[in-house]
Residue frames as qw, qx, qy, qz and C-alpha x, y, z in Angstrom:
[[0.710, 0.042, 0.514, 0.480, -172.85, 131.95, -43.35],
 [0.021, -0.671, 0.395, 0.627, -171.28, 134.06, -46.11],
 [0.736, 0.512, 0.439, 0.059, -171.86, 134.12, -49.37],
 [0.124, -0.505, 0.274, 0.809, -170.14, 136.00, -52.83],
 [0.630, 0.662, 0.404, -0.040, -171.97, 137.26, -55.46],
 [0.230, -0.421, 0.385, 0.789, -169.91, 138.29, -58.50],
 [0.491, 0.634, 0.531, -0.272, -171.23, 140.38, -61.38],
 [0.490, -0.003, 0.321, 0.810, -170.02, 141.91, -64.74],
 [0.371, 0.712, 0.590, -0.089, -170.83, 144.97, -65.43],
 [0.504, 0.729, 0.300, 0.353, -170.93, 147.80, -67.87],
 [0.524, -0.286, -0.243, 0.764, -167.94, 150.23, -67.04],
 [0.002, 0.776, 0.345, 0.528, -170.22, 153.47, -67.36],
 [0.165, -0.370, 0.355, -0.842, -170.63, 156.49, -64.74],
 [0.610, -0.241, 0.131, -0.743, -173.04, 155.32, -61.93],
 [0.661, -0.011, -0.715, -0.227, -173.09, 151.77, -62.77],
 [0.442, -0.005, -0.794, 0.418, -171.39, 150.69, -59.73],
 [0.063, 0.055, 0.623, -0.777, -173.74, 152.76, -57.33],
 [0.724, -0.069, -0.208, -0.654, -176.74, 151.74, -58.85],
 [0.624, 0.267, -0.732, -0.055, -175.74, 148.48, -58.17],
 [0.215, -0.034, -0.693, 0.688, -174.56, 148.65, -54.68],
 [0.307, -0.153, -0.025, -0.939, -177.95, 150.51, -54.48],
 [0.735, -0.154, -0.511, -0.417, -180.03, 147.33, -55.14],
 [0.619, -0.188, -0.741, 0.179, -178.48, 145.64, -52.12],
 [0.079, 0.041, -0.467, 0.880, -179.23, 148.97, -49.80],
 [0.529, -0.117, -0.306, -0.783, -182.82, 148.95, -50.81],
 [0.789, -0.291, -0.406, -0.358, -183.44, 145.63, -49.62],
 [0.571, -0.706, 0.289, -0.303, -181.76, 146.26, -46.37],
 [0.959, -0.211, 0.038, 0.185, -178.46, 143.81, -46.88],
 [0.358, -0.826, 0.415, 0.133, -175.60, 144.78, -45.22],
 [0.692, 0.473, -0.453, 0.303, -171.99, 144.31, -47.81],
 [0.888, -0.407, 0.156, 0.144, -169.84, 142.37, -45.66],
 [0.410, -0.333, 0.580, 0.620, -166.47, 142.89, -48.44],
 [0.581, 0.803, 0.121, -0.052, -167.02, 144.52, -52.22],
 [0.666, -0.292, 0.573, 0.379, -164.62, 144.12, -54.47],
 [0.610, 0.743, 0.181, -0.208, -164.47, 145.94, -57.93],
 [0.492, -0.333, 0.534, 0.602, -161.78, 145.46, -61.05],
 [0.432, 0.436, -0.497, -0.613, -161.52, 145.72, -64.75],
 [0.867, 0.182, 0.444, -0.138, -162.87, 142.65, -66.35],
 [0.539, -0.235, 0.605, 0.537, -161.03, 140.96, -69.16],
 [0.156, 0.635, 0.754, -0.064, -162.92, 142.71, -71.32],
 [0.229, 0.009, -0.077, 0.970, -162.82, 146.17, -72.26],
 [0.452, -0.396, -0.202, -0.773, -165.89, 148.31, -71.20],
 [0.764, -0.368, -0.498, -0.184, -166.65, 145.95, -68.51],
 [0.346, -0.613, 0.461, -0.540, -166.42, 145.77, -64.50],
 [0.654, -0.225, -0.710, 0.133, -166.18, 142.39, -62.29],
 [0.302, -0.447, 0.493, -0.682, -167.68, 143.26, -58.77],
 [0.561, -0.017, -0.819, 0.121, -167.49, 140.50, -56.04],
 [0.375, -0.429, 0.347, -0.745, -169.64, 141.14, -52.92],
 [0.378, -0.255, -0.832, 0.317, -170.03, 138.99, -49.65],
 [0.420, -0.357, -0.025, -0.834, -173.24, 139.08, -47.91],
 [0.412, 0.150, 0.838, -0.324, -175.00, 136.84, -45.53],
 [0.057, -0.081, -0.942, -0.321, -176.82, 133.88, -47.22],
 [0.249, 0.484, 0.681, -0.490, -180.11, 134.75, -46.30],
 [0.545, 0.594, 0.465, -0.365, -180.87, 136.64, -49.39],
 [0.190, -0.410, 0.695, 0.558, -178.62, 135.48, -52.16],
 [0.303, 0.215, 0.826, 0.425, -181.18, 134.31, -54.32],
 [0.229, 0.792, 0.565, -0.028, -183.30, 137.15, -54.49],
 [0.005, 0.860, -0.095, -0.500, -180.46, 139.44, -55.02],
 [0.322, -0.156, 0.767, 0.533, -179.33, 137.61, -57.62],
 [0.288, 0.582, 0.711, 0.270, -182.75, 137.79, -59.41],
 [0.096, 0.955, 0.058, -0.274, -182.76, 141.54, -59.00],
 [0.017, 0.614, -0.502, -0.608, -178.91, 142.11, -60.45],
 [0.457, 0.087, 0.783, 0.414, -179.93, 139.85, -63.08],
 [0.209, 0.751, 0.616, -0.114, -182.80, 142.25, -64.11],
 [0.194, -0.830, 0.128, 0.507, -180.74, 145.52, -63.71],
 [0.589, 0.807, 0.007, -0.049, -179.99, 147.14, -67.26],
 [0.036, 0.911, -0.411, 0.006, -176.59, 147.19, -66.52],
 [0.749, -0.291, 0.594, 0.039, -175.84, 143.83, -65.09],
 [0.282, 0.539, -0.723, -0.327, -173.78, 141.74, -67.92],
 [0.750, -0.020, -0.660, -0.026, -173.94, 138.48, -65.90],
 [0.645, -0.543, 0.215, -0.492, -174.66, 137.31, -62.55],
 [0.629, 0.201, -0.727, 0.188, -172.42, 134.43, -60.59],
 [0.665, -0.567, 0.210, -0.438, -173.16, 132.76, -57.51],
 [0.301, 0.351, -0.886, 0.039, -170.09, 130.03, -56.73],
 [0.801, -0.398, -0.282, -0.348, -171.23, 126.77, -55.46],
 [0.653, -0.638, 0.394, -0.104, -169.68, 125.08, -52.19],
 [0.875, -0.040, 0.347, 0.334, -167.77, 122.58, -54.20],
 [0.561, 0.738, 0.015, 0.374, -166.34, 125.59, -56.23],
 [0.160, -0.831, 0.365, -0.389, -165.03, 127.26, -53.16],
 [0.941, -0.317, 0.116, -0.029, -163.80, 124.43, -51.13],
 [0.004, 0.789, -0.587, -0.182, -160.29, 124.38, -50.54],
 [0.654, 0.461, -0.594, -0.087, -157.93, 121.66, -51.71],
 [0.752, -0.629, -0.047, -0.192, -157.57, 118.88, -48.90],
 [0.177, -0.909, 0.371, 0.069, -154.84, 119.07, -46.77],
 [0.864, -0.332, 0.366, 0.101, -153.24, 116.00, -47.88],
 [0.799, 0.315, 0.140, 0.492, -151.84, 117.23, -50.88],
 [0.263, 0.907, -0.052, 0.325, -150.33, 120.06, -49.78],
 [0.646, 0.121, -0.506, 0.559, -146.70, 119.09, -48.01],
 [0.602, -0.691, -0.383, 0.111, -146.77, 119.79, -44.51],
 [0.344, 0.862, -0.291, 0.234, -144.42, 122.44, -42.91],
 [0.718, -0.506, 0.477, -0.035, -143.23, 120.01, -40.28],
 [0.893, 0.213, 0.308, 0.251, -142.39, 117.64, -43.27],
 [0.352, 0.853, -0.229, 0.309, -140.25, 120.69, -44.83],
 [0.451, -0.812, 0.327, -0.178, -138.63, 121.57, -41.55],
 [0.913, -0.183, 0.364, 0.028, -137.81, 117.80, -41.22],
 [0.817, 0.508, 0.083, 0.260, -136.43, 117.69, -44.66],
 [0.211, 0.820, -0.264, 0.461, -133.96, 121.05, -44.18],
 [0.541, -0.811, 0.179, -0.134, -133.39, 120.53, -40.53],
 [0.916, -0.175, 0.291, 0.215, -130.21, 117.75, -41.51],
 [0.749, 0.346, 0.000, 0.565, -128.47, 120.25, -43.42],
 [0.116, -0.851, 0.043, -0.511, -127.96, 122.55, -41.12],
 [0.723, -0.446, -0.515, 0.118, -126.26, 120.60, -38.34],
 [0.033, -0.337, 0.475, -0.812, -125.68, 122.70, -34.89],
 [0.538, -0.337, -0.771, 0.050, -126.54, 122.33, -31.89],
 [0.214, -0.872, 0.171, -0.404, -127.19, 125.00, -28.67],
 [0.755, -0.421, -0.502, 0.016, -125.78, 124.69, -25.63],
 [0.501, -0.703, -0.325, 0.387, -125.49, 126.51, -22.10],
 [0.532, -0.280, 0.266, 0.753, -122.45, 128.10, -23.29],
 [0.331, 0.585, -0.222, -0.706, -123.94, 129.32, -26.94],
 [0.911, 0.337, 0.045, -0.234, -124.69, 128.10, -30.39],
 [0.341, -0.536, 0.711, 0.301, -121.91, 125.75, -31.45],
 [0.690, 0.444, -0.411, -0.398, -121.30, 124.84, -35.11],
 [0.946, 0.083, 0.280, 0.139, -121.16, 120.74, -35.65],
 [0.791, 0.521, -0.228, 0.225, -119.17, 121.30, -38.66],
 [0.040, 0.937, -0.198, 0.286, -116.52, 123.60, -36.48],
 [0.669, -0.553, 0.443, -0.225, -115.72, 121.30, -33.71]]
Protein backbone atom coordinates (compact mmCIF):
# COMPACT_ATOMS: atom_id res chain seq x y z
CA UNK A 1 0.00 0.00 0.00
CA UNK A 2 0.85 3.62 -0.83
CA UNK A 3 1.03 6.29 1.11
CA UNK A 4 1.58 10.52 0.60
CA UNK A 5 3.46 12.51 2.69
CA UNK A 6 3.13 16.25 2.09
CA UNK A 7 5.44 18.88 3.55
CA UNK A 8 5.97 22.72 3.53
CA UNK A 9 8.96 23.89 3.14
CA UNK A 10 11.31 26.79 3.14
CA UNK A 11 11.90 27.88 -0.60
CA UNK A 12 15.82 28.21 -0.10
CA UNK A 13 18.76 26.58 -2.32
CA UNK A 14 19.15 22.87 -1.27
CA UNK A 15 16.08 22.59 0.70
CA UNK A 16 14.45 20.25 -1.57
CA UNK A 17 17.55 17.82 -1.79
CA UNK A 18 18.13 17.75 1.68
CA UNK A 19 14.86 16.61 2.01
CA UNK A 20 14.59 14.03 -0.61
CA UNK A 21 17.93 13.08 1.10
CA UNK A 22 16.24 11.99 4.39
CA UNK A 23 14.16 9.44 2.51
CA UNK A 24 17.52 8.04 0.56
CA UNK A 25 19.29 7.57 3.80
CA UNK A 26 16.82 5.36 5.16
CA UNK A 27 16.68 3.30 2.08
CA UNK A 28 12.85 4.31 0.83
CA UNK A 29 12.30 4.20 -2.57
CA UNK A 30 9.91 7.73 -3.93
CA UNK A 31 7.25 6.10 -5.75
CA UNK A 32 5.82 9.97 -7.26
CA UNK A 33 7.30 13.56 -5.78
CA UNK A 34 5.61 16.34 -6.40
CA UNK A 35 6.92 19.95 -5.69
CA UNK A 36 4.96 23.59 -6.09
CA UNK A 37 4.85 27.02 -4.67
CA UNK A 38 2.85 27.06 -1.55
CA UNK A 39 0.30 29.76 -0.91
CA UNK A 40 2.66 31.44 0.80
CA UNK A 41 5.52 33.28 -0.34
CA UNK A 42 8.98 31.78 0.60
CA UNK A 43 7.50 28.46 0.95
CA UNK A 44 7.43 24.96 -1.03
CA UNK A 45 4.53 22.16 -0.79
CA UNK A 46 6.22 18.73 -1.66
CA UNK A 47 3.91 15.62 -1.89
CA UNK A 48 5.72 12.23 -1.97
CA UNK A 49 4.25 8.59 -2.27
CA UNK A 50 6.06 5.87 -0.66
CA UNK A 51 5.17 2.47 0.56
CA UNK A 52 3.49 2.45 4.03
CA UNK A 53 5.96 0.64 5.76
CA UNK A 54 7.82 3.60 6.97
CA UNK A 55 5.53 6.57 7.04
CA UNK A 56 5.72 7.18 10.52
CA UNK A 57 9.23 7.32 11.01
CA UNK A 58 9.71 9.51 8.09
CA UNK A 59 7.43 11.72 9.22
CA UNK A 60 9.25 12.05 12.61
CA UNK A 61 12.49 12.74 10.80
CA UNK A 62 10.92 15.63 8.28
CA UNK A 63 9.37 16.93 11.27
CA UNK A 64 12.85 17.43 12.92
CA UNK A 65 14.62 18.77 9.73
CA UNK A 66 15.43 22.64 10.11
CA UNK A 67 13.77 23.29 7.13
CA UNK A 68 10.57 21.37 7.34
CA UNK A 69 7.58 24.06 7.98
CA UNK A 70 4.98 21.30 8.58
CA UNK A 71 4.52 17.75 8.06
CA UNK A 72 1.01 16.06 6.67
CA UNK A 73 0.11 12.59 6.52
CA UNK A 74 -3.76 12.30 4.98
CA UNK A 75 -5.90 9.84 6.68
CA UNK A 76 -7.98 7.07 4.68
CA UNK A 77 -11.20 8.86 5.23
CA UNK A 78 -9.46 12.04 3.78
CA UNK A 79 -8.55 10.29 0.61
CA UNK A 80 -11.50 8.17 -0.07
CA UNK A 81 -13.31 8.97 -3.03
CA UNK A 82 -16.92 10.13 -3.11
CA UNK A 83 -19.34 7.01 -3.51
CA UNK A 84 -20.46 6.22 -6.69
CA UNK A 85 -23.97 6.94 -6.06
CA UNK A 86 -23.79 10.47 -6.27
CA UNK A 87 -22.09 10.86 -9.17
CA UNK A 88 -24.69 10.41 -12.38
CA UNK A 89 -23.87 7.49 -14.26
CA UNK A 90 -22.73 7.70 -17.98
CA UNK A 91 -25.28 5.16 -19.07
CA UNK A 92 -27.90 7.45 -17.29
CA UNK A 93 -26.47 10.49 -19.53
CA UNK A 94 -26.37 8.46 -22.69
CA UNK A 95 -30.01 7.42 -21.85
CA UNK A 96 -30.99 10.95 -21.25
CA UNK A 97 -29.35 12.40 -24.84
CA UNK A 98 -29.91 9.25 -26.75
CA UNK A 99 -33.97 10.54 -27.54
CA UNK A 100 -32.83 13.59 -29.07
CA UNK A 101 -30.99 12.40 -31.53
CA UNK A 102 -33.39 10.04 -33.30
CA UNK A 103 -31.71 7.80 -36.27
CA UNK A 104 -31.44 4.73 -36.86
CA UNK A 105 -28.65 2.39 -39.02
CA UNK A 106 -29.48 0.15 -41.40
CA UNK A 107 -27.88 -2.33 -44.06
CA UNK A 108 -28.14 0.31 -46.54
CA UNK A 109 -26.53 3.31 -44.21
CA UNK A 110 -27.36 5.73 -41.49
CA UNK A 111 -30.86 7.05 -42.11
CA UNK A 112 -32.14 10.25 -40.47
CA UNK A 113 -35.75 9.64 -38.55
CA UNK A 114 -36.45 13.21 -38.91
CA UNK A 115 -35.73 12.93 -42.97
CA UNK A 116 -37.96 10.14 -43.89
Amino acid sequence: MHCTITAALHDRPGVLNRAVALFHSRGVAIDALSVRAAERAGELRMSVVVRSDAVDALTRILTRAPDVISVEVPTVAELSPAPASRAPSRTAAMAETSGAYPSRWQADGFVDEDAA
